[in-house]
N, C-alpha and C positions, 0 to 999 in steps of 0.2 A: 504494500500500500504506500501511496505516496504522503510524505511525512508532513507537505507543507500545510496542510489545513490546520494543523494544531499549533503552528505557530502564532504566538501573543504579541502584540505589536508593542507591547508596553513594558515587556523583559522582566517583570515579577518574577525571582527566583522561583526554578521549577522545584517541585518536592518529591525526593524519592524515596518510597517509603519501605523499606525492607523488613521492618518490624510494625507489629499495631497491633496493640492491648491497649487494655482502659487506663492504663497511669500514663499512656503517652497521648489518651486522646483530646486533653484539653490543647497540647503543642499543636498537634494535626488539627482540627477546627481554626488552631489561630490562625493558621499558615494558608488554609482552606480559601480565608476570606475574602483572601487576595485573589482568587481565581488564575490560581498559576497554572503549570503543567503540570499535569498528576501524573508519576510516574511509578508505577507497579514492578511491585518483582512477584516470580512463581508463588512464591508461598505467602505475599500479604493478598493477591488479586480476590480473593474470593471473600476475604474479612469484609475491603472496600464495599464491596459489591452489597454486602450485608449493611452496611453504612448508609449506604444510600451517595456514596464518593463515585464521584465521575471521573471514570480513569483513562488518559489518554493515550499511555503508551504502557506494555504491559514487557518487560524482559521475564527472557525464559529460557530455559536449557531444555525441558521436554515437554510432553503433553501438551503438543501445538494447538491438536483437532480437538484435546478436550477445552482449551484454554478457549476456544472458540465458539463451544458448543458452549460454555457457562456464561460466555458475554453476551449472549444474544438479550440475556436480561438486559442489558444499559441497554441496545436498540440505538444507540448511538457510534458514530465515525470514532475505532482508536487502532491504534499498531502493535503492532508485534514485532522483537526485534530480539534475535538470538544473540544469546552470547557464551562462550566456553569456561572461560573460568573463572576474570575477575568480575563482580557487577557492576562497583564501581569505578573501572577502568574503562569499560567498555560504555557504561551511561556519560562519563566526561568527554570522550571523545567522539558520543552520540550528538551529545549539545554542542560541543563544539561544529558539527557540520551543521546545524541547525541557527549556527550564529545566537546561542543562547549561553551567555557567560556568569551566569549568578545561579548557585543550587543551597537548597536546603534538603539536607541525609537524614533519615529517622532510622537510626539502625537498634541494634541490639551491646555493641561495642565495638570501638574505635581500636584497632590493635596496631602494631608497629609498622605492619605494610602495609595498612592505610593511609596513616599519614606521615608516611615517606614517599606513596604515592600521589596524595593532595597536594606538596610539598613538591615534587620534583614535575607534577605536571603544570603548564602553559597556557589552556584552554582556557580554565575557569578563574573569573577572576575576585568571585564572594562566593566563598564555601563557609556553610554553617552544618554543624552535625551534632545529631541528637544522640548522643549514647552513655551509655552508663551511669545514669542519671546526671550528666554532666553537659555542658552546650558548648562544643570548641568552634572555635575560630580561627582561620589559615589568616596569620598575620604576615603581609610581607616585608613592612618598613617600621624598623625601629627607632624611637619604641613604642609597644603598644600602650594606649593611654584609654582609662576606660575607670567612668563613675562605679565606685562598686561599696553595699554597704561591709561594716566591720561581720567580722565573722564570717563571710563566707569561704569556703575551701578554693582553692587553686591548681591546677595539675597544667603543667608543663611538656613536652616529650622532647627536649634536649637542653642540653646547658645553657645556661642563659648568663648573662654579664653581670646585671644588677636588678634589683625590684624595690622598686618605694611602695612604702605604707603595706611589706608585707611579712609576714614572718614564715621562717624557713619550717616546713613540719619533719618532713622529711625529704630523701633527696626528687625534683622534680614533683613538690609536694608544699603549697604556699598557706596560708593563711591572713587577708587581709585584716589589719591591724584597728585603723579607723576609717568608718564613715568617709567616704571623698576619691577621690581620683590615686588608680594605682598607675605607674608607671614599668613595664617589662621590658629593660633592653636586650638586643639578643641582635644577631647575626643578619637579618635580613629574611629570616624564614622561620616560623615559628609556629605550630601550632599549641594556642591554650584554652584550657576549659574551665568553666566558671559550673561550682556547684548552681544545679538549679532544686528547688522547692526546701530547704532547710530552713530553721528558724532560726535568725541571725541574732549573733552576740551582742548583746548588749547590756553586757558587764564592764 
């Protein structure tokens, strides 16, 4: 199928959602509103579908003809787009021909070949990713500067130079000190991730 009808002219980071249960469904609605590209993998397509989420392009490794036989519920235009091993390798350099540069990841966790993969790829130029209950951000120019309350955790994935207003918990492992603006300097390539839903210190 031809890919350009699902093209947005308004470039709202698309969402790909590889994971979805009920503690990540207030993120997914948020991201929803925006009427981005909804991008499905094998094993979220069928939750969606239960949602009532209109999906526009579905990756897959098998079960082509059933993946076709269960969309006939939406009755609406989406794609199919195989891929062999990585998802997210293959969905960045999907948007890339699609001239689509901004994504939002809803996975299960971010592991070390991810984001060395977000990291050494070109395509994409706002990557945000939902995992481990944490929300990273592919930073490219330091340093990253970002309002954050006290108390929240920090996670890093390489050595970093300096950090204001944060304390060290352990290694690649922060904790914001006060209320106000944190400061991360680092190398030019960084990604970090900010606890999300915790109740914040305010000791």
């Amino acid at each position: 199928m031809s890919s350009h009808h699902i093209v947005r002219d308004d470039q709202e980071p698309a969402v790909l959602i590889d994971k979805v249960d009920e503690s990540l469904f207030s993120i997914l609605f948020s991201l929803l509103e925006w009427s981005p590209i909804v991008i499905a993998s094998e094993q979220t397509y069928e939750k969606l579908l239960s949602l009532d989420v209109k999906i526009d392009v579905i990756f897959y490794q098998n079960d082509k003809d059933t993946i076709h036989q269960n969309m006939e519920r939406q009755n609406e235009f989406f794609e199919l787009v195989h891929y062999h091993e990585n998802l997210l390798e293959t969905v960045l350099q999907w948007l890339a021909k699609q001239k689509h540069f901004a994504l939002n990841f809803i996975t299960d966790t971010l592991d070390g070949v991810s984001q060395k993969l977000l990291k050494e790829q070109v395509y994409i130029n706002t990557l945000v990713v939902f995992a481990d209950g944490f929300k990273y951000i592919l930073n490219r120019k330091s340093p990253y500067e970002k309002w954050i309350p006290k108390g929240v955790e920090l996670v890093v994935d390489s050595a970093i130079q300096d950090a204001e207003n944060t304390a060290l918990l352990e290694e690649r492992r922060y904790k914001v000190i006060n209320d106000g603006v944190i400061k991360v300097y680092h190398n030019d390539q960084l990604v970090i991730g900010e606890k999300m839903n915790v109740p914040y210190d305010r000791k």
